[in-house]
C-alpha positions in Angstrom: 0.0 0.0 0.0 1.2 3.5 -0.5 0.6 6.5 1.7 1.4 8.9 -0.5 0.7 13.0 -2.1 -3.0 11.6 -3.1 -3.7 13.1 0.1 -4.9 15.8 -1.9 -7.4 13.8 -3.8 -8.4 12.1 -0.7 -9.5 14.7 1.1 -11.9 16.0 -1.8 -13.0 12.5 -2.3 -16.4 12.8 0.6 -15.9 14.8 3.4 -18.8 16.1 5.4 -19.1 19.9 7.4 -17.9 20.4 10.3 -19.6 21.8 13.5 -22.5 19.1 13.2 -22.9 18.7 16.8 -24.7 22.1 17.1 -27.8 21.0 18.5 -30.7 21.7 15.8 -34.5 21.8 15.9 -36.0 18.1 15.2 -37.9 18.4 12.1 -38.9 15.1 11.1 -41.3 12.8 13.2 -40.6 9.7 11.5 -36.9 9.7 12.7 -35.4 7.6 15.5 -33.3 8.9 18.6 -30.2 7.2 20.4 -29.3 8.9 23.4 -25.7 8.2 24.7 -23.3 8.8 27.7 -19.5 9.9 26.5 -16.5 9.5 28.6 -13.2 11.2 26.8 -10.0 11.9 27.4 -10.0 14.8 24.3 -9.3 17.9 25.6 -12.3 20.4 24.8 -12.9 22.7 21.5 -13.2 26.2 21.5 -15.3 25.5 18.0 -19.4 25.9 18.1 -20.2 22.2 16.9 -17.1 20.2 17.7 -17.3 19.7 21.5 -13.4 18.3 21.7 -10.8 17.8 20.1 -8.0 15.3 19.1 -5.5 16.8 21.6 -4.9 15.4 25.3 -6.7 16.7 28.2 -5.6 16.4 31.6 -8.8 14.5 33.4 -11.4 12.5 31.5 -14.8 14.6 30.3 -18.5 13.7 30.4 -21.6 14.5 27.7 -25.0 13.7 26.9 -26.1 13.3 23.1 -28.9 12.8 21.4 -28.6 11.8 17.7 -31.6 11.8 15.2 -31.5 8.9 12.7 -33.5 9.3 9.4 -36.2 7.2 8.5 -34.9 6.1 5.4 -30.8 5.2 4.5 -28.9 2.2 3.3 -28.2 0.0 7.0 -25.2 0.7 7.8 -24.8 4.3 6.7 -23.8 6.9 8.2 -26.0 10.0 6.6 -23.5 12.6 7.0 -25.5 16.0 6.2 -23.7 17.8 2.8 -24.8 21.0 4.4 -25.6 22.8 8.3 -28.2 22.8 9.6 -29.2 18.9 8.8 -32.5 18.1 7.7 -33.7 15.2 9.9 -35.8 13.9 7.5 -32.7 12.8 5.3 -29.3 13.3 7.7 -28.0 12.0 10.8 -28.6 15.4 13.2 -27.8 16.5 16.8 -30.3 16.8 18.8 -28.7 17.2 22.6 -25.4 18.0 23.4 -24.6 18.8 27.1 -21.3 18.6 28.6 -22.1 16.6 32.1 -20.0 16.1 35.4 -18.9 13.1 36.7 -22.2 12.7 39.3 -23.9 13.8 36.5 -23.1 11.2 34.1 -23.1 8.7 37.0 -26.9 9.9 37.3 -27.7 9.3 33.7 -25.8 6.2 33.5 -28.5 4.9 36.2 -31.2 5.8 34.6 -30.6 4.3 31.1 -29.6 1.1 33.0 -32.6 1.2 34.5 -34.9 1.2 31.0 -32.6 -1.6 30.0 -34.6 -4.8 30.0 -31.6 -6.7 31.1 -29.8 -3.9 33.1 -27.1 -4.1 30.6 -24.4 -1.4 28.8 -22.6 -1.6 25.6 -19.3 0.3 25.9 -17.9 1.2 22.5 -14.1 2.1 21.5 -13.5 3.6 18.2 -9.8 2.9 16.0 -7.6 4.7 14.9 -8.4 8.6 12.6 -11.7 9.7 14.7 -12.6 12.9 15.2 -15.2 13.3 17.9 -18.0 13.6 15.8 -17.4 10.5 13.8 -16.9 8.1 16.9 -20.1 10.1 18.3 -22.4 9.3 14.5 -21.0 5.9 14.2 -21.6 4.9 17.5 -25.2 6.2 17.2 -26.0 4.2 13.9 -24.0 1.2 15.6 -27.2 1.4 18.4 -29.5 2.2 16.1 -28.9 -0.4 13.4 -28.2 -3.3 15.7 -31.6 -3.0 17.6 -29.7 -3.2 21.1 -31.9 -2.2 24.1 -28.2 -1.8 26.4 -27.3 1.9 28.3 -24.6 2.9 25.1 -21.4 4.5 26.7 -19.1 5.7 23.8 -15.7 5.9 25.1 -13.7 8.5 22.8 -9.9 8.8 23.0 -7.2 11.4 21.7 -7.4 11.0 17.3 -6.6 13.9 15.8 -8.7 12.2 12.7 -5.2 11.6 10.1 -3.5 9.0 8.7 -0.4 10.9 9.3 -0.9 11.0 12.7 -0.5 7.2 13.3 1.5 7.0 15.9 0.5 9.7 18.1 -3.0 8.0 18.5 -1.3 4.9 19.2 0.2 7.0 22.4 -3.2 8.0 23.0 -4.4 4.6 23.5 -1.7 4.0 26.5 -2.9 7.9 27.9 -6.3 6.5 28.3 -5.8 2.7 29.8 -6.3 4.4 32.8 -9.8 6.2 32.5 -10.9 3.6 30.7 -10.0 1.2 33.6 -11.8 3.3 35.9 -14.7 3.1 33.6 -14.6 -0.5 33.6 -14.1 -0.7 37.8 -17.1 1.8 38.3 -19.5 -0.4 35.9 -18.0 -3.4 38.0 -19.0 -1.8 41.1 -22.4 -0.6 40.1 -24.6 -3.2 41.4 -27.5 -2.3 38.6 -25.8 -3.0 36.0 -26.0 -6.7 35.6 -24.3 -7.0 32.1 -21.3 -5.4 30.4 -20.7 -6.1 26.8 -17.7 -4.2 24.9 -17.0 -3.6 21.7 -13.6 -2.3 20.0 -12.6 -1.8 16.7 -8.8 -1.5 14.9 -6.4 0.3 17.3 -9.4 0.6 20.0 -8.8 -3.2 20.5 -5.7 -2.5 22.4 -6.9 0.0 24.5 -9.8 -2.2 25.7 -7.3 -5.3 26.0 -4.6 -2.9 28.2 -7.6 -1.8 30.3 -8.8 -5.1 30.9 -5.5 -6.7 31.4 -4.7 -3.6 34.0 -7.9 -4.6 36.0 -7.6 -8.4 35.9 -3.8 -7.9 37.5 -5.1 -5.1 39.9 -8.3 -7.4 41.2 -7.1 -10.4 40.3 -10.0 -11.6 38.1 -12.0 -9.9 35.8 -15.9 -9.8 37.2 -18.4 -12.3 35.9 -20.9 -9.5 35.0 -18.3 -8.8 32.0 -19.5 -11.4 29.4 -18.6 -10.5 26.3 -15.7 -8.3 24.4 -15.9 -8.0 20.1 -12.6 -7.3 18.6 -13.5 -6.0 15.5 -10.4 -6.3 13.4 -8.1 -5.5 16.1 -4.8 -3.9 15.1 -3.3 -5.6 17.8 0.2 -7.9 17.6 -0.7 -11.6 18.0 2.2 -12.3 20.4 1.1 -9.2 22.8 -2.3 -10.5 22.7 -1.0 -13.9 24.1 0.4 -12.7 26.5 -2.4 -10.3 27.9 -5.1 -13.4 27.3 -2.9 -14.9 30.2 -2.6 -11.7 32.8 -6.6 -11.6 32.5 -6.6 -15.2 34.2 -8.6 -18.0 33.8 -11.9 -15.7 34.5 -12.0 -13.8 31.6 -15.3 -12.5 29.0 -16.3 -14.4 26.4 -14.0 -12.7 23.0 -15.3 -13.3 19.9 -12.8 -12.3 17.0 -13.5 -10.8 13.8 -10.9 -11.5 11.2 -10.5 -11.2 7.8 -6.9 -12.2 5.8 -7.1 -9.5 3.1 -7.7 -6.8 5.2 -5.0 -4.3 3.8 -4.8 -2.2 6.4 -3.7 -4.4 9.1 -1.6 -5.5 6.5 0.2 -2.2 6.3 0.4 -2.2 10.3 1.6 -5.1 10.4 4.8 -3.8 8.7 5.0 -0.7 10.5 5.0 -2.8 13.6 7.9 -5.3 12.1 6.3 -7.9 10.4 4.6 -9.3 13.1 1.1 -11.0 12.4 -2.1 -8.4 13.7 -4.4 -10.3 15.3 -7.6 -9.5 12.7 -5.9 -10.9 9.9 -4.5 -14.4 11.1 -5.9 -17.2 9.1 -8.1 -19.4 12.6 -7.4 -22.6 11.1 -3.5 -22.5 11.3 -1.3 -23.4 13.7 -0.7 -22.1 16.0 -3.9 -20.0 16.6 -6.1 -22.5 16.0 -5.5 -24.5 19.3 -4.8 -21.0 21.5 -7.8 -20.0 20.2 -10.0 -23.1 21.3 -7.9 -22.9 24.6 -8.9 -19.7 25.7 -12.9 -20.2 24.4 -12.5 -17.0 21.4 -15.2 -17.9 19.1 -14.2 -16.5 15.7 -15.9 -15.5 13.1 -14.1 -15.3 9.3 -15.2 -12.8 7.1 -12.6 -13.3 4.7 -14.8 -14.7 1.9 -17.2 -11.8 2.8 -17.2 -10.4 -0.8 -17.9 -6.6 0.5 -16.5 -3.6 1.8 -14.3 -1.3 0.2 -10.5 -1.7 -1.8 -8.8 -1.7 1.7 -11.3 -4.8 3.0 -11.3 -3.4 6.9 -14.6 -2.0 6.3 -16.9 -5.5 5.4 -18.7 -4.7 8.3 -19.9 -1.3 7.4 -20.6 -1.6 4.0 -22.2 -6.0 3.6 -26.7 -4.7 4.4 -27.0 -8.6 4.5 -24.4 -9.1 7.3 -26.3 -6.7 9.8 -30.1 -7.8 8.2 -29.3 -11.2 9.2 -27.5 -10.4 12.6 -31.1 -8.5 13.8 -32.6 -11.4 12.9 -31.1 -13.8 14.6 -30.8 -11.4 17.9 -34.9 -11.1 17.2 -35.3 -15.0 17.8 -33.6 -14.5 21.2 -31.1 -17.6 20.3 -27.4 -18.0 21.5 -24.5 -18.2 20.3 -22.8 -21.9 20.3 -20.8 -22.2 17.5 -17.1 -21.5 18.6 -15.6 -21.0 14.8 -18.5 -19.5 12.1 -17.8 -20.0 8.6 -20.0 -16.9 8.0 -18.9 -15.4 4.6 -20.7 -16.9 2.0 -24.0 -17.9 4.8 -24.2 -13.9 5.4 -24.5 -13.1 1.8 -26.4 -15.9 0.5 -28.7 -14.6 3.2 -29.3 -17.5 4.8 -31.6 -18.1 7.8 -30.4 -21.3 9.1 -26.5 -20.1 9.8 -25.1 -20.8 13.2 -24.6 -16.9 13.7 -27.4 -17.1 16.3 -27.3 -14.6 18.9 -29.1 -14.2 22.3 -29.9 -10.8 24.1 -26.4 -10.9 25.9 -23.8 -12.2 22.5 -25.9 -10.3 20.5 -24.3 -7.2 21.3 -21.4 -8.8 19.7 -22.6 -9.9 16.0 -24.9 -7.0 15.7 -22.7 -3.6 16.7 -20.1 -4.4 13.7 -22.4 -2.9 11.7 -20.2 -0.5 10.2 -17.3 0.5 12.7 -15.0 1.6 9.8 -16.6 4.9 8.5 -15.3 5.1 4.7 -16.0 8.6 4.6 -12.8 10.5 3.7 -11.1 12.4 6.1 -10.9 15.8 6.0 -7.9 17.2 7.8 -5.4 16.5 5.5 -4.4 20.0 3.8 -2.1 20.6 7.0 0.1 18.2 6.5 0.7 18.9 2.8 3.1 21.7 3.5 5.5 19.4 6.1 5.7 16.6 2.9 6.7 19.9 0.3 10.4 19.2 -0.2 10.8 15.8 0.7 12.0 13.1 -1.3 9.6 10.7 -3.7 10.8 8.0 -1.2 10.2 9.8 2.0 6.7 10.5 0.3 5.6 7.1 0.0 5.5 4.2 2.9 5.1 0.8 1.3 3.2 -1.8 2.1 3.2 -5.5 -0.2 -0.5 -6.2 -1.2 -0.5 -10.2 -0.2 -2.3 -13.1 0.1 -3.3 -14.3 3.5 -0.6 -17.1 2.9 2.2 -15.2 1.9 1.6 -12.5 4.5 1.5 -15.1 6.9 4.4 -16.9 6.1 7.0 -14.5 3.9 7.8 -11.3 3.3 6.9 -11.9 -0.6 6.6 -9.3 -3.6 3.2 -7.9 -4.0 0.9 -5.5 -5.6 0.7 -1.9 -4.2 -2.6 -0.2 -3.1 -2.8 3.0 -1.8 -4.1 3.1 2.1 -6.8 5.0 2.6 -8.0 3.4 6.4 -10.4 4.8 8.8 -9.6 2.5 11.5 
């Protein structure tokens, strides 16, 4: 893959206006609302309509939102509005954005746990390239798509939304283990909540495995009431992932994985982070994952034969209808989920109803909130950085990454194509 001076044609390729969380009017009575707690560790925007910011703040933040969802869209969507102020009837909107404080949120944490039929939450944490408006619109569609009935906490850390900015994100992951931790402890603690399901996508996957690891070590188990973690194509080394499956102990959640082996863009981690395997693209079936895999109970589900998503395949969940139509079926029928490795590729296209992907009220939450984690919008906040690549070299211009086959990636370093990355992990 090649990250390269198409920055310029990437960021005119769909972006969407900025200052959408202005709170606006609700127009439209046939459009749905999600309501959802945020816990961040951005530091706070001086801009009307962006709330915070990719930088660092000092103590973790707290906000209410309300989204409005319009009647009709593709599932899976994200309808960004082309223009301020949205129109509800057609564009995802704001409805309600209030900066809370910690008793606050604790307050409004209660009460949505308390509407829960199950007394559950879904705690969500985006990849790699959010800005705070896009973890805050995918989350909502995430909610709204999947049908879950949990308290949604959206837990949005330090992305200053760029590809170039790669590896200060990844340090933003490590600055938030610790809020996120506390998160984790407090739901723990809370003796409504009977249920805690997670869901992480891309780099977000080591945050929540850090966190969890950090609070298996400091307890020494992880709580029962913790029953299930997704790791939506985790950009997360296979080795480290080995070893922080063993710190969590014997009493760990149920993981269900979610890999594919031609997603590119773990491909082009996985070279950045020197040639070592990420754990979203490994191929189930081989040694040696196959048996760690079955020792530690990860139920996997391949999507590689999935034949959707875009050119860098790390999007299949956002842009496969079928995938999430079936899912909210099978979570409708109120079964559960046995099958410890799902075949589900050609089943979910093909559409059909008699696939093992069955899902009950509690592993629901982690076939249906997939749905589209990967938001293949373009980026905008690009044009900065053209200015610092002015001057440099072709070859400083470009990073490389070798376009393989799930064989070859897994087992040489052989010659391959070249894409261009375009990821919004």
């Amino acid at each position: 893959m090649i990250l390269c001076l198409t920055l310029i044609s990437v960021s005119g390729c769909g972006g969407h206006p900025k200052g959408v969380l202005t709170p606006v009017a609700e127009t439209s009575a046939d459009a749905s609302r999600v309501e959802m707690l945020i816990t961040t560790t951005r530091d706070r925007s001086e801009v009307p309509g962006e709330m915070f910011t990719g930088e660092r703040a000092r103590a973790p933040a707290f906000a209410d939102i309300t989204v409005s969802i319009p009647p009709i869209r593709k599932v899976g969507d994200v309808a960004w509005p082309k223009k301020l102020p949205p129109n509800p009837a057609t564009d995802f909107a704001t409805l309600k954005a209030d900066e809370l404080t910690k008793t606050e949120a604790k307050a409004w944490l209660n009460a949505s746990v308390r509407k829960s039929p199950d007394q559950s939450v879904l705690v969500f944490i985006h990849g790699f390239n959010n800005r705070f408006e896009d973890s805050v619109y995918r989350f909502a569609q995430i909610v709204h798509d999947s049908g879950v009935k949990s308290a949604p906490v959206l837990v949005t850390w330090p992305s200053r939304g760029s590809l170039l900015a790669y590896g200060y994100d990844r340090e933003s992951t490590n600055y938030t283990r610790n809020a996120l931790e506390s998160l984790f402890q407090y739901l723990a603690a809370d003796e409504e909540v009977k249920d805690v399901s997670i869901l992480a996508h891309s780099m977000g996957n080591w945050l929540t495995l850090e966190a969890l690891r950090q609070m298996a070590i400091r307890n020494g188990r992880l709580p029962a009431k913790f029953k299930n973690v997704m790791l939506a194509a985790p950009d997360v080394d296979v080795d480290v992932f080995r070893s922080q499956i063993e710190d969590m102990g014997n009493q760990h959640p149920r993981f269900t994985l979610f890999v594919s082996q031609d997603d590119k863009a773990l491909a082009f981690s996985r070279r950045v982070w020197g040639d070592i395997p990420r754990l979203g693209s490994i191929d189930p079936e081989r040694a040696p994952y196959k048996q760690e895999l079955a020792d530690h109970d990860i139920t996997v589900i391949d999507l590689t034969k999935v034949k959707a998503g875009d050119s860098m395949h790390h999007g299949k969940f956002a842009e496969s209808p079928q995938v999430v139509q079936l899912i909210g079926a099978r979570i409708s029928e109120g079964q559960t989920l046995t099958d410890s490795k799902m075949g589900l590729g050609d089943h979910l296209i093909a559409g059909t109803t008699g696939v093992a992907a069955a899902a009950g009220s509690a592993a629901g939450l982690i076939l249906t909130a997939p749905v589209a984690v990967v938001d293949q919008a373009s980026r905008e906040n690009y044009a900065h950085h053209l200015s610092g690549l002015a001057g440099r070299s072709s070859s400083e211009q470009e990073i490389a990454v070798k376009d393989c086959t799930s064989k070859q990636r897994l087992e040489s370093k052989s010659t391959c194509g070249a894409t261009e990355l375009r990821d919004n992990q």
